[in-house]
PAZAPA-4460 file (N, C-alpha, C; in steps of 0.05 Angstrom, whole numbers, plus 32768, in hexadecimal, padded with zeros to 4 digits):
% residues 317
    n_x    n_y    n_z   ca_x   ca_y   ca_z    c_x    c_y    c_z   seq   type   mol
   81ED   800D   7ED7   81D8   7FFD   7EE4   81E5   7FEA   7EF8     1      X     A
   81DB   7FED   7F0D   81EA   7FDD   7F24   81DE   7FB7   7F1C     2      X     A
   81EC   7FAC   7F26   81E7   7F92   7F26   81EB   7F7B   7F4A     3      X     A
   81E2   7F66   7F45   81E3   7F5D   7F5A   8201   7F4A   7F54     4      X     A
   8207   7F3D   7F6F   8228   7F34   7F70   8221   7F0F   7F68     5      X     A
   823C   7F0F   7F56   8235   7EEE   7F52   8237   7EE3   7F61     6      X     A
   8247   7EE5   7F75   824F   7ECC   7F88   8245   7ED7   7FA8     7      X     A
   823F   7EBD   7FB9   8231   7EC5   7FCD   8252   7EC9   7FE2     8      X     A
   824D   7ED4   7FFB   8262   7ED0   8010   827F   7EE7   8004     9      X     A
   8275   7F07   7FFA   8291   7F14   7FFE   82A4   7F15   800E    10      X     A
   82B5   7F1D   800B   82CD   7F1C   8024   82C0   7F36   803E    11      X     A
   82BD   7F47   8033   82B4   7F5E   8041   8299   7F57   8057    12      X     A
   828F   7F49   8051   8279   7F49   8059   827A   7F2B   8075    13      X     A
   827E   7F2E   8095   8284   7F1B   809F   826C   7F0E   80B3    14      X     A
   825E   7EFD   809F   8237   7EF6   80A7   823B   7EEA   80C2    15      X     A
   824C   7EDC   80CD   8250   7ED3   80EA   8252   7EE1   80FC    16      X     A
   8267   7EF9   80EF   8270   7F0A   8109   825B   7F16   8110    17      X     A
   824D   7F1D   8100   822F   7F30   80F9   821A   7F2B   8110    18      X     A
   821A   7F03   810A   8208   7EF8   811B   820D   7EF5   812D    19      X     A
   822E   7EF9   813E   822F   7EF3   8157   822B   7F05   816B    20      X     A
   8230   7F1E   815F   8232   7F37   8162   820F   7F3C   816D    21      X     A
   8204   7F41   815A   81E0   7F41   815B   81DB   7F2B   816D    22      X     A
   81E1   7F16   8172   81D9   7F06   818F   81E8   7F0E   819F    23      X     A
   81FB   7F24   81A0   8207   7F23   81BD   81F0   7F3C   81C3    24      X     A
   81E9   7F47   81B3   81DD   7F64   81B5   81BC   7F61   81C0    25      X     A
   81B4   7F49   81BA   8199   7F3B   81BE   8198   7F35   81DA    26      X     A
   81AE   7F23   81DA   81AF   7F20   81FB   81AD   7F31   8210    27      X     A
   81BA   7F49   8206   81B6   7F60   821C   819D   7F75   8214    28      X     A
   818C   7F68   8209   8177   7F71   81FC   8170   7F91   81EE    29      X     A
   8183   7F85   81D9   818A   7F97   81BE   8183   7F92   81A8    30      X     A
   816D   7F8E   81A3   816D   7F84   8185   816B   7F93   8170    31      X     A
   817F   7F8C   8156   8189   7F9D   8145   817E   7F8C   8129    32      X     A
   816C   7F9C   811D   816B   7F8C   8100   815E   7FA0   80EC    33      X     A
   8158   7F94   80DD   8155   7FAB   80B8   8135   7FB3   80B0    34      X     A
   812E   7FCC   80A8   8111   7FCA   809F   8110   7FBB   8087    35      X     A
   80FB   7FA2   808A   80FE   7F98   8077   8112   7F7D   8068    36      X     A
   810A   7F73   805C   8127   7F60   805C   8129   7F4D   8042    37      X     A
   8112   7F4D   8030   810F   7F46   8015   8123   7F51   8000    38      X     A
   8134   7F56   7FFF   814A   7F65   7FF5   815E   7F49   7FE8    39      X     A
   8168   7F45   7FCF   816E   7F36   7FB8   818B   7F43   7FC0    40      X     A
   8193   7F54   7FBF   81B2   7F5B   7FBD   81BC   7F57   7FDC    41      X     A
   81AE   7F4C   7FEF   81BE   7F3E   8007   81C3   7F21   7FFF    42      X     A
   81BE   7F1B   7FEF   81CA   7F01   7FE8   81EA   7EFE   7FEB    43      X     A
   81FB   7EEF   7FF2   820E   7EF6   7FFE   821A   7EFE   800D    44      X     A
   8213   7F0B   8022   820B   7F1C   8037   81F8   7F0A   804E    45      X     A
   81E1   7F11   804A   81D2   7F02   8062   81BE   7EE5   8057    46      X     A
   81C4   7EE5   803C   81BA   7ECD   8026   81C7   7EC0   801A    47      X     A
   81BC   7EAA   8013   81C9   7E98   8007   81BE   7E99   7FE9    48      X     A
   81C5   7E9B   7FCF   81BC   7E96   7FC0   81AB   7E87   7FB8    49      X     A
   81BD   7E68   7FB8   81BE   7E57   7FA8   819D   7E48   7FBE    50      X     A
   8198   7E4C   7FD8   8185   7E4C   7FE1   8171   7E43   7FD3    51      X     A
   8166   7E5D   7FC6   8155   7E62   7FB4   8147   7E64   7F99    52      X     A
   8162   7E47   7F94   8162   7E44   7F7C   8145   7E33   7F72    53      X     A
   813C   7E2F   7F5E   8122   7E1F   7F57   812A   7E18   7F37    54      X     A
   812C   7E03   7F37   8134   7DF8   7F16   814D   7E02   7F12    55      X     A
   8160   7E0B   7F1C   817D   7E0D   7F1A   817F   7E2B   7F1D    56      X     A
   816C   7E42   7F18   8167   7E59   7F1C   8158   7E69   7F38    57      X     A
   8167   7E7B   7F39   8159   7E98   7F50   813C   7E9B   7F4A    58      X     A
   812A   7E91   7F66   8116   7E8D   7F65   8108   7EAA   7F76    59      X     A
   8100   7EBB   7F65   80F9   7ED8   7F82   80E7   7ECE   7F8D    60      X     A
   80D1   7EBA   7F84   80B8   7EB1   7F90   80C0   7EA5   7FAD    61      X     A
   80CB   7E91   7FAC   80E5   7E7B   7FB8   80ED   7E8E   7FCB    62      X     A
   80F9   7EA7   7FCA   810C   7EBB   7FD2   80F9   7EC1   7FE1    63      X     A
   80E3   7ED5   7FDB   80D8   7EDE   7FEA   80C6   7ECF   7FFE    64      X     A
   80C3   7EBF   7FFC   80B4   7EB1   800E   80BD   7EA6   8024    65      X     A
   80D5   7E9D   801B   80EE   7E8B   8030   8102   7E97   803F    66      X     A
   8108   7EAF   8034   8123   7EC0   803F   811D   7EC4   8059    67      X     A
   810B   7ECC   8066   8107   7ED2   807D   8112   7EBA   8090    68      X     A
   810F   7EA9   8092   8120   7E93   809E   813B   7E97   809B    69      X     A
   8147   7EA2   8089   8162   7EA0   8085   816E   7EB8   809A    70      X     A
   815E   7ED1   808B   8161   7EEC   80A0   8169   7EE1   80BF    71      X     A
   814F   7ECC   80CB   8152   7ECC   80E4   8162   7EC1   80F4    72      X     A
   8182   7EAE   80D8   818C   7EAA   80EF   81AE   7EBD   80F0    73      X     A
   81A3   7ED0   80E5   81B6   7EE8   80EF   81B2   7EFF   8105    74      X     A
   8197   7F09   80FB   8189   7F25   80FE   8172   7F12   8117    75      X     A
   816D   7F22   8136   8157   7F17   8142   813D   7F23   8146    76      X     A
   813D   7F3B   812A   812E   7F4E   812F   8125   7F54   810C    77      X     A
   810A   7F5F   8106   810B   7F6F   80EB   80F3   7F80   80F4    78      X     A
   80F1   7F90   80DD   80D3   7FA6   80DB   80CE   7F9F   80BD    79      X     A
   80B3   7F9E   80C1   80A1   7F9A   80B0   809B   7FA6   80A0    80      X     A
   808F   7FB3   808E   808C   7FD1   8082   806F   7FC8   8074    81      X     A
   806D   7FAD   806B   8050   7FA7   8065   8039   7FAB   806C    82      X     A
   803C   7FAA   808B   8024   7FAB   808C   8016   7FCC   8093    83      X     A
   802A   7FD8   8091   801C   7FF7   808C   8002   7FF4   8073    84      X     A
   8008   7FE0   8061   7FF4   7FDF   8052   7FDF   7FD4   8044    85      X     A
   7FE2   7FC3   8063   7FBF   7FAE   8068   7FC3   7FA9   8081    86      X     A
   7FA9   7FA0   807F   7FA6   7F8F   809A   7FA6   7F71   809B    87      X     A
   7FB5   7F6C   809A   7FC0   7F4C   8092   7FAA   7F36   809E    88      X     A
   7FA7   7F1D   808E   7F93   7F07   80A2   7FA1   7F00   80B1    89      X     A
   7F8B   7EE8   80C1   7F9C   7ED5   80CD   7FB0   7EC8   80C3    90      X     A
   7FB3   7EB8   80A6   7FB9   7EA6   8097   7FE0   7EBA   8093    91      X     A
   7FD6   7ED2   808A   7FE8   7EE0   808A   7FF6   7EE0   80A1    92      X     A
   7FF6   7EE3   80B6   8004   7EE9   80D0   8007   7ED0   80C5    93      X     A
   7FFF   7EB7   80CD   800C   7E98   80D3   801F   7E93   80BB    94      X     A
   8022   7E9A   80A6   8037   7E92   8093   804F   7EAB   8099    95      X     A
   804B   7EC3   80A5   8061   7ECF   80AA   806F   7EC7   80C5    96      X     A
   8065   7EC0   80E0   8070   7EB4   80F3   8078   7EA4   80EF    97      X     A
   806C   7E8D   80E7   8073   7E72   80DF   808D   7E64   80C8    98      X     A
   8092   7E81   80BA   809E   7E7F   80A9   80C6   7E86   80AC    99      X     A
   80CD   7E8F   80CC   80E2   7E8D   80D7   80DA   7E82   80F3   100      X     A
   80F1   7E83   8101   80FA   7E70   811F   80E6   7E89   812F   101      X     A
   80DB   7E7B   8145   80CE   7E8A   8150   80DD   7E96   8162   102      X     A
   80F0   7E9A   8161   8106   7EAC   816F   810B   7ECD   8161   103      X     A
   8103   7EC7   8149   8104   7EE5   8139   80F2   7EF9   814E   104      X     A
   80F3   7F10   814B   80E2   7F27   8157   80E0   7F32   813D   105      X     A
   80C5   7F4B   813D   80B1   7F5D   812F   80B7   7F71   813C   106      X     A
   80B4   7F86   8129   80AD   7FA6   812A   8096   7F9E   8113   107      X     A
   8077   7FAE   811C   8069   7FAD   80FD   8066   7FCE   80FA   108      X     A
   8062   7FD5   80EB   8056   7FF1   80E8   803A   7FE5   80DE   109      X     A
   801F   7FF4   80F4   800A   7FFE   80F2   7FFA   7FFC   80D6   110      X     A
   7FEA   7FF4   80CB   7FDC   8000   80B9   7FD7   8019   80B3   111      X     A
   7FDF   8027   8098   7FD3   8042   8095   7FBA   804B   8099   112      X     A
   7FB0   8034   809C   7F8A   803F   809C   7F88   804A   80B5   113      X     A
   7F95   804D   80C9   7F99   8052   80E7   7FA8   806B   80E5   114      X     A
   7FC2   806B   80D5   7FD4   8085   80DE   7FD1   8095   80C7   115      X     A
   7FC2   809B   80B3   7FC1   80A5   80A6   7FAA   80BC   80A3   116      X     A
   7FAB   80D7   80A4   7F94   80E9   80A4   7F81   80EE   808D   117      X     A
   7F96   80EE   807B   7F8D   80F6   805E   7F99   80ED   804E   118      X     A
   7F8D   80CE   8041   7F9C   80C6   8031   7FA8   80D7   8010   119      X     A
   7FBD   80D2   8010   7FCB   80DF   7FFD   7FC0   80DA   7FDC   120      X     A
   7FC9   80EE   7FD2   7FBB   80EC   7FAC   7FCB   80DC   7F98   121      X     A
   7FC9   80C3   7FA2   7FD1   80AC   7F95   7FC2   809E   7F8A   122      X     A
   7FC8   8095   7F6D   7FAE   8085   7F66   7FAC   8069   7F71   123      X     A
   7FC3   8060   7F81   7FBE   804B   7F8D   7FAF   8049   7FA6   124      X     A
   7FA3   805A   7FB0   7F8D   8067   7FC3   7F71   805D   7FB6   125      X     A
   7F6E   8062   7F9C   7F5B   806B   7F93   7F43   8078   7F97   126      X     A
   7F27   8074   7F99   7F18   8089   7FA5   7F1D   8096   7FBB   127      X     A
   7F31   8088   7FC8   7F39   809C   7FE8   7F4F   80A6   7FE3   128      X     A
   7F59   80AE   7FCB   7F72   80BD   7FC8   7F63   80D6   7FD0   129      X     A
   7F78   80DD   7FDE   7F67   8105   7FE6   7F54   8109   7FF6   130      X     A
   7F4D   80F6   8005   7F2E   80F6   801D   7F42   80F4   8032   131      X     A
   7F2F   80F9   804E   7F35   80F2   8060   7F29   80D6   806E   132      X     A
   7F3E   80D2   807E   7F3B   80AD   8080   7F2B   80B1   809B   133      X     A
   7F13   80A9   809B   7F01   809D   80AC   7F10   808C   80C8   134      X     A
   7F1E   8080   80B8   7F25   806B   80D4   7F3E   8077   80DF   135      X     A
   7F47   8091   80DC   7F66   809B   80EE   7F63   8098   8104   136      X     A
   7F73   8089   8115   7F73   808B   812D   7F5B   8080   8145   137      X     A
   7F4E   8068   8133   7F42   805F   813B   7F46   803F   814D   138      X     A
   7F44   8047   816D   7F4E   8034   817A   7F46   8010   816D   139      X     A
   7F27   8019   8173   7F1D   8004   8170   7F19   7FF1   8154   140      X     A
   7F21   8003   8140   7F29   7FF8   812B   7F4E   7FE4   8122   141      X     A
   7F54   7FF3   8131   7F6D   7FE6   8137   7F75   7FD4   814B   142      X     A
   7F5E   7FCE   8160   7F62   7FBA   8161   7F58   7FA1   815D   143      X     A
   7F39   7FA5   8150   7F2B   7F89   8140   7F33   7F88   8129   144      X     A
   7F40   7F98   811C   7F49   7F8C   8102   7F62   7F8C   80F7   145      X     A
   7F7A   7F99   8113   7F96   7F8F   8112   7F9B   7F78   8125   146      X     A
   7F94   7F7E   8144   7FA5   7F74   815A   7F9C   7F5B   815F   147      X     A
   7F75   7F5C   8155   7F72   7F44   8160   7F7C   7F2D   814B   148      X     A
   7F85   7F26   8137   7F96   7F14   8123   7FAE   7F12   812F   149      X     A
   7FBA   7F28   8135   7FD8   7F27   813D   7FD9   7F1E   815D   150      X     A
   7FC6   7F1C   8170   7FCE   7F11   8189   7FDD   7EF5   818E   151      X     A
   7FCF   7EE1   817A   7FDC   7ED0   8182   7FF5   7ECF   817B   152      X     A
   8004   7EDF   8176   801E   7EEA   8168   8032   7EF4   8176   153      X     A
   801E   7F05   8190   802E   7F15   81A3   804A   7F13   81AC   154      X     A
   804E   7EFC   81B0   8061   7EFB   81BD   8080   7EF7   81AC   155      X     A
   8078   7EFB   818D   8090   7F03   8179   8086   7F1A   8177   156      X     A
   807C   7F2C   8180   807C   7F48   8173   8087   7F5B   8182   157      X     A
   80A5   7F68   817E   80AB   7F77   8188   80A4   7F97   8192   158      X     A
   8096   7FA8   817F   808C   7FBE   8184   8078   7FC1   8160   159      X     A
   8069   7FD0   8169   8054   7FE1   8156   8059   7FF8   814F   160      X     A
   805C   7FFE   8135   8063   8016   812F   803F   802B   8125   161      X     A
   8046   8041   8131   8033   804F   8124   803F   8065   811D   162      X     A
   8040   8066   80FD   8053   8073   80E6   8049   808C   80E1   163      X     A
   8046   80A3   80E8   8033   80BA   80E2   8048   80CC   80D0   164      X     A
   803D   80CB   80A9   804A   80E1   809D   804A   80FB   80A3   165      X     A
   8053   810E   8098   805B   8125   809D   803C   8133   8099   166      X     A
   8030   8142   80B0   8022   814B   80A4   801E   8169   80A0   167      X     A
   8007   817B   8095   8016   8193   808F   8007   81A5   809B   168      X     A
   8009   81BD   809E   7FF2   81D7   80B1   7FDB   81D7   80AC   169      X     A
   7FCD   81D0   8093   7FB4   81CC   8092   7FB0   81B4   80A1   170      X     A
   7FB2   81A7   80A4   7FA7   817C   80B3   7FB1   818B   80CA   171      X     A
   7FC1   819B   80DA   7FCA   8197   80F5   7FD7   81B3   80FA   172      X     A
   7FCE   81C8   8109   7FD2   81DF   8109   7FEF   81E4   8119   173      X     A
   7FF2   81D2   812D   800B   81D2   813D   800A   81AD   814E   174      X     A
   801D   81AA   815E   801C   8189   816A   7FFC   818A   817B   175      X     A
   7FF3   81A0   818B   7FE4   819E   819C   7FD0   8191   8190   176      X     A
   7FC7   819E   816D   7FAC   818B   8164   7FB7   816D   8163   177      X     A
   7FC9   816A   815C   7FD7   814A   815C   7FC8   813B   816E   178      X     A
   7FDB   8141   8188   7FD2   8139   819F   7FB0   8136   81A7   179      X     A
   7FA8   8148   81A3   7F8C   814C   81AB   7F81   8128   819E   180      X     A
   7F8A   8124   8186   7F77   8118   8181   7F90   80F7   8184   181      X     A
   7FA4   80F8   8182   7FBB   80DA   818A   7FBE   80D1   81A7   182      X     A
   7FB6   80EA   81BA   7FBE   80EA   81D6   7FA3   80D2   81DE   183      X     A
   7F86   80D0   81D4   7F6C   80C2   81DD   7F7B   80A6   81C7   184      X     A
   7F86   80AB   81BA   7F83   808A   81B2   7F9D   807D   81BC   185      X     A
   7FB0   8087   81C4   7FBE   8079   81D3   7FB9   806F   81E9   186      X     A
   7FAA   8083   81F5   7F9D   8071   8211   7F8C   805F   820C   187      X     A
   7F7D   805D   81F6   7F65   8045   81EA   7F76   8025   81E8   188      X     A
   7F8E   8034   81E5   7F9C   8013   81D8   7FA7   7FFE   81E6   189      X     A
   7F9A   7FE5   81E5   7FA1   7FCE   81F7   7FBC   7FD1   81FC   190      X     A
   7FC9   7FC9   8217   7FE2   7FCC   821B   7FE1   7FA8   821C   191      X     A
   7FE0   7F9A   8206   7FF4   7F79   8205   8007   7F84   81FA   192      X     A
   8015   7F9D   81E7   8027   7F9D   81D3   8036   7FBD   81DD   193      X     A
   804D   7FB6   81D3   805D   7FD0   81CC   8057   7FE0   81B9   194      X     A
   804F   7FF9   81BE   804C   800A   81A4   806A   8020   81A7   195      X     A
   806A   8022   8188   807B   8042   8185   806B   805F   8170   196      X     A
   8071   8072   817D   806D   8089   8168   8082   8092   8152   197      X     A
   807C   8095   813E   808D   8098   8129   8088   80B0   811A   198      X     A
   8092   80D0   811E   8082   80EB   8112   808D   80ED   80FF   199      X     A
   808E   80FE   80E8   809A   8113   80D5   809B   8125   80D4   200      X     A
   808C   8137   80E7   8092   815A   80F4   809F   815D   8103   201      X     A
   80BD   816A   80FD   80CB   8165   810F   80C0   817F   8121   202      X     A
   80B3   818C   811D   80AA   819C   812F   8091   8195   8144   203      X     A
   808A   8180   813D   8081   816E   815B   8089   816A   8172   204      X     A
   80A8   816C   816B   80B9   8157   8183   80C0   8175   818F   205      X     A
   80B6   8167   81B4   80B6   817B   81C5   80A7   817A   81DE   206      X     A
   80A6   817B   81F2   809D   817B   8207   807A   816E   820B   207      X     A
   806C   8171   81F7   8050   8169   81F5   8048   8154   81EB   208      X     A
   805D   8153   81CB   8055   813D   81C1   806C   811C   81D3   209      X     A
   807E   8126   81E4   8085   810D   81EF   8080   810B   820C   210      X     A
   806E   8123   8217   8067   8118   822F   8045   8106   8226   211      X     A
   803E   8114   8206   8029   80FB   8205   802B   80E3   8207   212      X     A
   8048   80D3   81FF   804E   80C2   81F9   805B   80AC   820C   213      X     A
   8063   80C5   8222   8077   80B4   823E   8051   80B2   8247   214      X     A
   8041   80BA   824B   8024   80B3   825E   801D   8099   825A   215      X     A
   8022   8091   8243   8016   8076   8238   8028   805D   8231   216      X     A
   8043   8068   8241   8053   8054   823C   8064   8049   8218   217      X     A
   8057   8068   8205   8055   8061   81E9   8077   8068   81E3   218      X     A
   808F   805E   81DD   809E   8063   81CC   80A7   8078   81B7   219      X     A
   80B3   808F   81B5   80BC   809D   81A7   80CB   808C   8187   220      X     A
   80C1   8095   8172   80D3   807B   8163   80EC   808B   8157   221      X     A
   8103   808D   815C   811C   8098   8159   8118   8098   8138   222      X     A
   8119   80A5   8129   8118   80A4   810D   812D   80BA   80F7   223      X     A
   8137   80A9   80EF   8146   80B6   80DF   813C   80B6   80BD   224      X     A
   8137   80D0   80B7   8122   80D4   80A2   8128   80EF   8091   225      X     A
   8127   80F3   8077   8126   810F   8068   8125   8124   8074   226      X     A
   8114   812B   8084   810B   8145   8090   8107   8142   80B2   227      X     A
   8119   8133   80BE   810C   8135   80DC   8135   8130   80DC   228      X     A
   8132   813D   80FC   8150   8147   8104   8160   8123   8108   229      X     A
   817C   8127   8104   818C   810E   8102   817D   8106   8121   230      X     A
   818B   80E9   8120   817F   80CF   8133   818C   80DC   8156   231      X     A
   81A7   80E2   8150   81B8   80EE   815C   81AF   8105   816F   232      X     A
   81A3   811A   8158   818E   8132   8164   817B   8129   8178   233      X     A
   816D   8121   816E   814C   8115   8180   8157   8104   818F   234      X     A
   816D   80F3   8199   8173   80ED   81AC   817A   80FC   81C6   235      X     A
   8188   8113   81BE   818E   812A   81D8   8175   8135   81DB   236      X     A
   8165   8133   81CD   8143   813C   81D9   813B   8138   81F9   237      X     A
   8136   814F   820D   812A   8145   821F   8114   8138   8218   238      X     A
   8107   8125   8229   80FC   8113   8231   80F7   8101   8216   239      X     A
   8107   8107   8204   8105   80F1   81EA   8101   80D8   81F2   240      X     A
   810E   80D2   820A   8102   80A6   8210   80EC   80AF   8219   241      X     A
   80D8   80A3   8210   80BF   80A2   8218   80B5   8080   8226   242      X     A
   80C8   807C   8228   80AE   805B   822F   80C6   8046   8239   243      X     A
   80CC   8037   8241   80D6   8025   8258   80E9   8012   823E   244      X     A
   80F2   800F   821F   80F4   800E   820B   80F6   8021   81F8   245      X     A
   8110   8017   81E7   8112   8031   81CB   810C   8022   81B4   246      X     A
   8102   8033   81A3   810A   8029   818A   8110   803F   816F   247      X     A
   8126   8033   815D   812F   8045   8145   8130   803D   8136   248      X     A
   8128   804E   8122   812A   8048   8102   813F   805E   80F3   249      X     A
   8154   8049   80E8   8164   8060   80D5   815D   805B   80BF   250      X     A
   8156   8066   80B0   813B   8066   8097   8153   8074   8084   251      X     A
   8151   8094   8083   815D   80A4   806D   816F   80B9   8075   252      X     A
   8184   80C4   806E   8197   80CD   8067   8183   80EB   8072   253      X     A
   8187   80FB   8084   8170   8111   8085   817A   8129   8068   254      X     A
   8167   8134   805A   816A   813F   8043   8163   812C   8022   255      X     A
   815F   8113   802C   8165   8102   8013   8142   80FA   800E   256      X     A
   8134   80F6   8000   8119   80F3   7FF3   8120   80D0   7FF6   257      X     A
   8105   80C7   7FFE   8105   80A4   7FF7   810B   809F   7FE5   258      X     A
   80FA   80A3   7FC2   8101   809B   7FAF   8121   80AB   7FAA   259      X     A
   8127   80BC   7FAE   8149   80C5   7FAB   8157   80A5   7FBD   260      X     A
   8158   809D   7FC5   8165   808A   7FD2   8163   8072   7FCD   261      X     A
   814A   8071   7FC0   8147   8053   7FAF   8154   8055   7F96   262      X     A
   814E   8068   7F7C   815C   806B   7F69   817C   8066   7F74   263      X     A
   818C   8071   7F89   81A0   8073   7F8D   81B2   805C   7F9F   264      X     A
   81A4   804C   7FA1   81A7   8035   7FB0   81A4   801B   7FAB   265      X     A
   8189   801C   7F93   8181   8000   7F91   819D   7FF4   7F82   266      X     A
   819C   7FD6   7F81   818E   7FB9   7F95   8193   7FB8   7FAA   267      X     A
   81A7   7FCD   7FBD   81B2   7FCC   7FD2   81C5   7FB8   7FD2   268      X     A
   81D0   7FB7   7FC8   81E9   7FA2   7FCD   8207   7FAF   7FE2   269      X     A
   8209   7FC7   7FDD   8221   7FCD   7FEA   8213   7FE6   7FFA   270      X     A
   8228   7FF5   8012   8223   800F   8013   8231   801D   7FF8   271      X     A
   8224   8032   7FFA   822A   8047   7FE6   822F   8066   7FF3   272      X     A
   8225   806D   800C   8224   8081   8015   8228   807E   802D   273      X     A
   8242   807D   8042   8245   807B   805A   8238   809D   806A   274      X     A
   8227   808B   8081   8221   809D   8099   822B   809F   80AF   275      X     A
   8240   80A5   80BA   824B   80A8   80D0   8241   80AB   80DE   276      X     A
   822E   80C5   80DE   8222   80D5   80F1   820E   80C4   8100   277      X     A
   81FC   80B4   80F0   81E7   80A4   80F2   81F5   8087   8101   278      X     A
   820B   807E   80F6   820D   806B   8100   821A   806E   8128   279      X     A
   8220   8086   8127   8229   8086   8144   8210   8091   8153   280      X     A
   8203   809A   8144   81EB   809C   8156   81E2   8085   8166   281      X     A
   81E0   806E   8156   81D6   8052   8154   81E3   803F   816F   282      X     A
   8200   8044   816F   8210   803D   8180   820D   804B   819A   283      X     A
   820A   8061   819F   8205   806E   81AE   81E8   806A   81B9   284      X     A
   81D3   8061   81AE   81C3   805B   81B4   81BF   8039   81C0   285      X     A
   81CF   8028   81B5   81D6   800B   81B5   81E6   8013   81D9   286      X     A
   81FC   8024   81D6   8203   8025   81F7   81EB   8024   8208   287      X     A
   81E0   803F   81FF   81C7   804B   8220   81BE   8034   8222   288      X     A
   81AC   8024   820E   81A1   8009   8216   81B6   7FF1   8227   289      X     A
   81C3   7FF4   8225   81D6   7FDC   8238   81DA   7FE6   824E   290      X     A
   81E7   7FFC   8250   81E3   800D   826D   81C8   800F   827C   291      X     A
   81B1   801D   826E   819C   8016   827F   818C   7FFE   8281   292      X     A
   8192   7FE3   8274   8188   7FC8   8270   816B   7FD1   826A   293      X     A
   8168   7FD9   8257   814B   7FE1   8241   8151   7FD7   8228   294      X     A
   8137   7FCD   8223   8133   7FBE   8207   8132   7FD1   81F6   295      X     A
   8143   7FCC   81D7   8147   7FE0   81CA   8145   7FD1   81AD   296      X     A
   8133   7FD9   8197   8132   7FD9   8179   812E   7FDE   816E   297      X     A
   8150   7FDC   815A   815A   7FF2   8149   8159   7FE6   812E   298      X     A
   8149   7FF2   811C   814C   7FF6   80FB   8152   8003   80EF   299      X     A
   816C   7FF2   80D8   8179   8004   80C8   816A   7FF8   80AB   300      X     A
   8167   8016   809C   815B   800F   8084   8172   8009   8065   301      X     A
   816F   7FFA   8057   8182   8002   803D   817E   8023   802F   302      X     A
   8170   802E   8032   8168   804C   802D   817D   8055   8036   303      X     A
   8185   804F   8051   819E   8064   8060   81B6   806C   8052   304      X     A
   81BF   8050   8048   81DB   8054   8042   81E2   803E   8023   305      X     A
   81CB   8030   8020   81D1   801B   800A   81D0   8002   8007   306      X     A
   81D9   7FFB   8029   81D9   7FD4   802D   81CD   7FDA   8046   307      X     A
   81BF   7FD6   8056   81B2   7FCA   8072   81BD   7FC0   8086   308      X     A
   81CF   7FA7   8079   81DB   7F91   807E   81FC   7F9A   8086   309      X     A
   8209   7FA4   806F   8220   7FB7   8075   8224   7FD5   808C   310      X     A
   8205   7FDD   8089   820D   7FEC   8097   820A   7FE9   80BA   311      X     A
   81FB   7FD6   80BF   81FB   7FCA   80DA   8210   7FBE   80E1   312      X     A
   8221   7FB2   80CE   823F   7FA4   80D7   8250   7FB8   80D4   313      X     A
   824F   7FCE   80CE   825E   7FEB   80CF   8257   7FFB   80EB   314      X     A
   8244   7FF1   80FB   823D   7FFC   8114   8246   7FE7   8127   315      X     A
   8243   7FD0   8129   824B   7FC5   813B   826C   7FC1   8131   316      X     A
   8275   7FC6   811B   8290   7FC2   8122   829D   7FA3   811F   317      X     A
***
């Protein structure tokens, strides 16, 4: 059973260089940071323990509520993963902005009630486990009951993710039905914000589904995932940049199941599984952005390789 590390500040691990590094990378407008960032085994690493202590003990309540301030003064960037699964209040947005330097930037991913066709047979669905969702892809739903909360926000929010699972021949016969029905709501969608597309067929990617995407100015979301080709691949994609801005997610090890990577990874404290392949993709992608002075952000997940944190200071070097 893995455990977390007693003492904060390993040798291995160099939190300055980290941070100087990620501001130099900011400056030339690069921003590099982690999906996510509630994670107990960065303690030491990008946390401070003792922080969080409450009555002489590790407080997760304490932890979770507060760390985000800590994140931000390393990392000038994170992704969200929450709110795929509400639609957050006001009250909510203001204790999450408010709760680091307003210098942090956002990636959010979308609500599922939006990118989702057919919710899945989960009992945490409940009566809509197994229906089809009424509100897919509905402009106007997304934006009175996401964007208009999040405006006054705008200007920390780096890009919008809209996360679309894998779906299968029955829901979508080939990309064209895709399109048919993603190509009208992209054009529906207020341009105050950056959006990205995020697929799981890798048989999407191709001439149709990213000239949908360059029309509307929408972002390709570089994703590195179980079943969609390395980060590396979809980068030599013609017309893969789609939009004036990139953004990537290195998520999973391609071949590896989510829960295979949590069992195999959790608390994340260290890497466990170096990616080479993945990580020079990353770099290679970190160049084109400095060369063409385009805004570029990149998330690495603990799923990838084990630590988040380690493995971003394994790319920049």
């Amino acid at each position: 059973m893995s455990t977390l590390p007693l003492f904060d500040n390993p040798s291995s691990f160099d939190h300055e260089r980290l941070r100087r590094k990620l501001e130099e990378l900011a400056r030339a407008g690069v921003f590099m940071g982690t999906s996510s960032w509630k994670y107990e085994g960065w303690c030491g690493q990008i946390y401070t323990r003792d922080r969080y202590h409450t009555r002489g003990r590790f407080s997760e309540t304490r932890f979770a509520a507060e760390c985000l301030a800590e994140y931000a003064t390393v990392f000038p960037v994170v992704c969200g993963d929450f709110t795929f699964y509400q639609f957050p209040s006001a009250a909510y947005w203001r204790r999450l902005f408010t709760s680091a330097p307003p210098t942090l930037r956002y990636a959010l991913k979308v609500p599922e009630d939006i990118t989702v066709k057919l919710f899945p047979g989960h009992a945490r669905y409940g009566p809509r486990a197994g229906q089809i969702n009424e509100s897919f892809l509905n402009a106007a739903l997304f934006d009175s009951g996401f964007l208009e909360l999040l405006r006054p926000w705008r200007r920390q929010v780096a890009v919008l993710i809209f996360e679309f699972g894998a779906f299968s021949r029955r829901t979508y016969e080939d990309v064209g039905d895709f399109l048919a029905e993603l190509d009208p709501f992209l054009a529906a969608l207020p341009r105050d914000f950056r959006y990205g597309v995020e697929i799981r067929n890798e048989e999407f990617l191709g001439p149709e589904y990213f000239a949908c995407l360059h029309r509307h100015g929408v972002a390709h979301v570089l994703n590195g995932w179980t079943r969609m080709p390395e980060i590396g691949s979809q980068m030599a994609m013609p017309e893969v940049f789609t939009a004036d801005f990139t953004v990537a997610r290195a998520l999973l090890r391609r071949g590896r199941a989510y829960a295979e990577a949590v069992e195999k990874f959790s608390p994340y404290t260290r890497i466990q599984d170096p990616n080479p392949t993945t990580r020079q993709a990353l770099r290679n992608l970190i160049s084109r952005a400095r060369e063409r002075n385009e805004p570029s952000y990149i998330f690495v997940n603990n799923r990838l390789e084990g630590n988040a944190p380690e493995t971003i200071q394994a790319i920049l070097g």
